[in-house]
N, C-alpha and C positions, 0 to 999 in steps of 0.2 A: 757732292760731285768732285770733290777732292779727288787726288790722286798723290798718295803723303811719295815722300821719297824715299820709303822703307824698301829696301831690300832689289833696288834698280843701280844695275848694272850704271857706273857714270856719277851715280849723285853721293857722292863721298862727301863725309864731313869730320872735321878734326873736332878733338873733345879735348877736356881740358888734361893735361899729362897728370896730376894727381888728385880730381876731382868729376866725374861727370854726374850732372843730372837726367833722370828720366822721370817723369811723370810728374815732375816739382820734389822729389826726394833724388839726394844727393849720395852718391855711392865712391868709393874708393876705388883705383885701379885694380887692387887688389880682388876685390868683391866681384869687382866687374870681369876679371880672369876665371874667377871661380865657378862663376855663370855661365860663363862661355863653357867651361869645360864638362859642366854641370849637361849644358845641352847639345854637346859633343858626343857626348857618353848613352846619353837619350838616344839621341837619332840614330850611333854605330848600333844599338840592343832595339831598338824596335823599327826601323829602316821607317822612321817619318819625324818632323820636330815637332815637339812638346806644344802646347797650348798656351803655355806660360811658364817664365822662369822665375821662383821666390829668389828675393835679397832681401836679407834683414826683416823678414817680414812681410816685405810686400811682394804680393802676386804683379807679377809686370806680364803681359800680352809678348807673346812671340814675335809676333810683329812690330810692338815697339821698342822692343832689343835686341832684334839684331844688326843694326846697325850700329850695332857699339859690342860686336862679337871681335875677335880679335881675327887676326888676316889669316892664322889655320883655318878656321872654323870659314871667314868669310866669301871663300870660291864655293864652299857648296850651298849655303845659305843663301848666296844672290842666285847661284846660279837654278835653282829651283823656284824660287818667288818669280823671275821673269817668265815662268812658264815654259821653258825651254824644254821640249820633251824629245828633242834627238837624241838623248846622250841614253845607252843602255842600262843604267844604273838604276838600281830600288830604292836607295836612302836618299834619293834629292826629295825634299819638302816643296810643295806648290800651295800657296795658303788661296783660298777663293774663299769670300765670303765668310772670313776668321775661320774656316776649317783646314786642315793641314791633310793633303794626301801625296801618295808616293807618285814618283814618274812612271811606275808601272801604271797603276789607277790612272793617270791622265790618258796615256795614251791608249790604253784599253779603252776609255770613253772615245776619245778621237776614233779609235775605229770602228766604235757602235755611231758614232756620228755621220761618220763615211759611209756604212752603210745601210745607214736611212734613207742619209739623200740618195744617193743611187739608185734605190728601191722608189720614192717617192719623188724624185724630185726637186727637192727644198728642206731645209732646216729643221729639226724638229725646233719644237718651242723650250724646251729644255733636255739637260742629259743627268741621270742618276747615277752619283757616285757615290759607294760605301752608304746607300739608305738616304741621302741627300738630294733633293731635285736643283737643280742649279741652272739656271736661267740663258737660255743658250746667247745672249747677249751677254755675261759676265763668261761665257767660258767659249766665246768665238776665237778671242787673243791666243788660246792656246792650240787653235785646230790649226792644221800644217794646210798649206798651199793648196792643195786640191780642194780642202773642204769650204775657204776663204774664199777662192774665185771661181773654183769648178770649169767647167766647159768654156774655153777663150769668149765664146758667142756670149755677149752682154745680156742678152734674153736670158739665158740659163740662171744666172747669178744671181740669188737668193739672199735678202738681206728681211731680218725677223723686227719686226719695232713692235712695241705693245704687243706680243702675241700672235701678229697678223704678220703674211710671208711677202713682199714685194718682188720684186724684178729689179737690177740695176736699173734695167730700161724706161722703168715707172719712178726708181728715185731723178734719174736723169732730167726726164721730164719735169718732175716735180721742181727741181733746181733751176731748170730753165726759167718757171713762174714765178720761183722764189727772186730768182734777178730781176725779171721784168717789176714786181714789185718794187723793193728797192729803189729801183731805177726813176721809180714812181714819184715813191712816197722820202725815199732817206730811211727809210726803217726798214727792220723785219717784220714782216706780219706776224699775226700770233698763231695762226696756225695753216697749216696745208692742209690739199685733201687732195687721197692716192685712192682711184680704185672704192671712191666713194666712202671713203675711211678718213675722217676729220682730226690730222695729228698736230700734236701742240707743236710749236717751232723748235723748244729747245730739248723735243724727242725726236725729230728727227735732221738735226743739224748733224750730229755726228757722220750721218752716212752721207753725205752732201759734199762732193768736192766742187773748186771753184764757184764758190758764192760771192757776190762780188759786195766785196769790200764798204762798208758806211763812212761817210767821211764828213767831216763836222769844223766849222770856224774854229780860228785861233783863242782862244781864251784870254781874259783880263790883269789875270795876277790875283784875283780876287773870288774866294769859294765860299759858298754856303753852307761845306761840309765841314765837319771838321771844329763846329763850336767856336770857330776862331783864331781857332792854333794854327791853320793849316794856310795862311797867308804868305804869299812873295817866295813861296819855294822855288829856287832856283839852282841848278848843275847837280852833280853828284850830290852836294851838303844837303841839297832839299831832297832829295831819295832816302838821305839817312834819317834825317829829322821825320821824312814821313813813316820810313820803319817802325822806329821809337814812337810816333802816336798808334800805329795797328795794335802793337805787344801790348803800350799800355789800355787802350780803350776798346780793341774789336777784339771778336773769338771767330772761329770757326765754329761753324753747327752744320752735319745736315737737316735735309730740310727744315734750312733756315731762308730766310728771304734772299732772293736771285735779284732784286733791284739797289741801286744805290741809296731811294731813298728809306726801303727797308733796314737796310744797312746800317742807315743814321739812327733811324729812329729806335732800334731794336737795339744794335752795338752787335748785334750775331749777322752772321750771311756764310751761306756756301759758296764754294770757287767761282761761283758766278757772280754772287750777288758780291763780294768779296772785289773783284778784279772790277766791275762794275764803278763801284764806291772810286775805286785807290784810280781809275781812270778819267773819272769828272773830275777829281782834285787833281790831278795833274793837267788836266785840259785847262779847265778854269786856272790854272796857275801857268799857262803859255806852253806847257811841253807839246810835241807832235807825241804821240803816244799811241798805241793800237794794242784790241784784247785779240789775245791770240788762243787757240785751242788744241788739245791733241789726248795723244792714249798715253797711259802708267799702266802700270800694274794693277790698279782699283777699277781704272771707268776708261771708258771711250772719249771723255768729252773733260779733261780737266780744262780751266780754263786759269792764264793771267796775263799779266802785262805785261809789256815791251816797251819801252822809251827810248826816244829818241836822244845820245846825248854824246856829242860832237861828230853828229852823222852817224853815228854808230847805234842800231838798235840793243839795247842792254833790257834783261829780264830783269821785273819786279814782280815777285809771286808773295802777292800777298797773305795767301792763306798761311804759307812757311812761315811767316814771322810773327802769326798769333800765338798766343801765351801754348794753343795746342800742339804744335809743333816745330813752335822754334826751340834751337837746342844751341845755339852758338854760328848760324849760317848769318850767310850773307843776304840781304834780298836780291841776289842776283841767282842765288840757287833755285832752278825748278826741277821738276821729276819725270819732266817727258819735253817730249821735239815737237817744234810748232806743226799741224798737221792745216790748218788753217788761218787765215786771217778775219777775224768775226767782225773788226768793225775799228777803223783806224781815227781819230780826232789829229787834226792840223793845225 
């Protein structure tokens, strides 16, 4: 459930002036010019980017280098990853689902999208691009305004989860139950049901606005995560200190475990299970802290932290600072805007 900070408008990162790494291989400015120009030349002769760029050997993923393209190269390169399909242009690259196609292709899809729904209704379940079926939940980000809200009337508005088509009107509802729960229990349930349709909670959180908020006691100073290490963190020093334990002892995986205690016991967890873990440790060590949620470029639903530290909420995204893709950031770097509040500790 990640959503890395590859190729978003905002999430800029500085590399080292005569060494960067990508992938745990170390490349030269030099090398790293040459690549860039390498995939410059690419995308001018075939109007889309490459699949991957070799250095020295190694095949590196399009997507894990261009963030380290030089500022020529980097207006078009961001600007097609965010999906941006106003611009008239053939050679912007839009990567979905590690395939690379032109802004023509996107928005040719968008308008075989448009007129589905107008004909039917509602969303199809997916759009085929270039031979490709693509999940119309991974490529709703890229439909323009009409096809996102459709008709002002809340009935009209079509939202697709597992295959099956809803109604605003019916998530609405749905969220309304989702609070009275809450309201209940202190938790989320583990799943809703829409329209006699039994959906897991963290399938259909994403389209869910205003849920209201979990809130949980002050914590001790004292975690059960963490092996030990992870006692008496306190102010910014204990943010850094917990950094320095994510890099060295968690990864990122998808589906890897979405709980804290999977977390522990595995050492892997996705953006969920990930923000999860780094959120008990910071409760259990006194922070006011909340997991917050929103869309990237990859998913609907990445998830991390937020703490609280001199009144001031500061991001700590966890998943950034594992061995997979931390590259020299801060843990204060994330790759998308809070779209919710999933669940705040005090």
């Amino acid at each position: 459930m990640l959503i890395s900070c590859i190729a978003i408008t905002g999430c800029s990162f500085a590399t080292d002036s005569s060494q960067t790494t990508i992938n745990g291989n170390t490349y030269t400015t030099a090398q790293i010019q040459d690549a860039s120009d390498r995939v410059t030349t690419f995308q001018e002769t075939n109007n889309r980017l490459p699949s991957y760029v070799t250095i020295s050997g190694n095949k590196i993923p399009i997507n894990d280098f261009l963030p380290y393209m030089g500022e020529s190269n980097e207006g078009t390169s961001n600007t097609g990853n965010t999906g941006n399909t106003g611009s008239t242009g053939t050679t912007t690259g839009t990567v979905i689902n590690g395939v690379t196609y032109t802004n023509t292709q996107i928005q040719e899809a968008v308008n075989r999208v448009n007129s589905f729904k107008a004909t039917n209704n509602r969303l199809p379940s997916y759009v085929t691009i270039s031979g490709n079926k693509i999940s119309i939940n991974d490529f709703q980000q890229y439909l323009d305004s009409s096809s996102n809200t459709g008709n002002t009337n809340p009935t009209t508005q079509n939202i697709v989860i597992n295959g099956v088509t809803y109604t605003n009107t019916q998530i609405q509802e749905a969220t309304t139950r989702v609070n009275n729960f809450i309201s209940t229990n202190n938790r989320l349930p583990s799943y809703v049901t829409i329209s006699g349709n039994k959906i897991a909670i963290n399938d259909v959180l994403p389209y869910m606005q205003n849920v209201t908020p979990i809130t949980n006691s002050t914590g001790t100073g004292t975690t059960t995560l963490g092996h030990g290490l992870l006692n008496g963190l306190q102010g910014t020093a204990g943010l850094v200190t917990l950094q320095s334990y994510i890099y060295k002892n968690l990864n990122h995986q998808y589906g890897a475990s979405t709980t804290a205690a999977g977390v522990e016991s595995t050492g892997l967890g996705d953006c969920w299970g990930l923000s999860a873990w780094t959120a008990q440790v910071l409760h259990d060590n006194g922070y006011t802290v909340r997991i917050v949620q929103g869309s990237s470029v990859e998913a609907s639903n990445h998830r991390w932290v937020q703490v609280s530290v001199g009144g001031t909420w500061v991001n700590f995204d966890p998943s950034l600072v594992t061995k997979k893709y931390w590259w020299g950031q801060s843990y204060s770097v994330t790759c998308a805007s809070v779209s919710s509040v999933i669940a705040t500790f005090t």
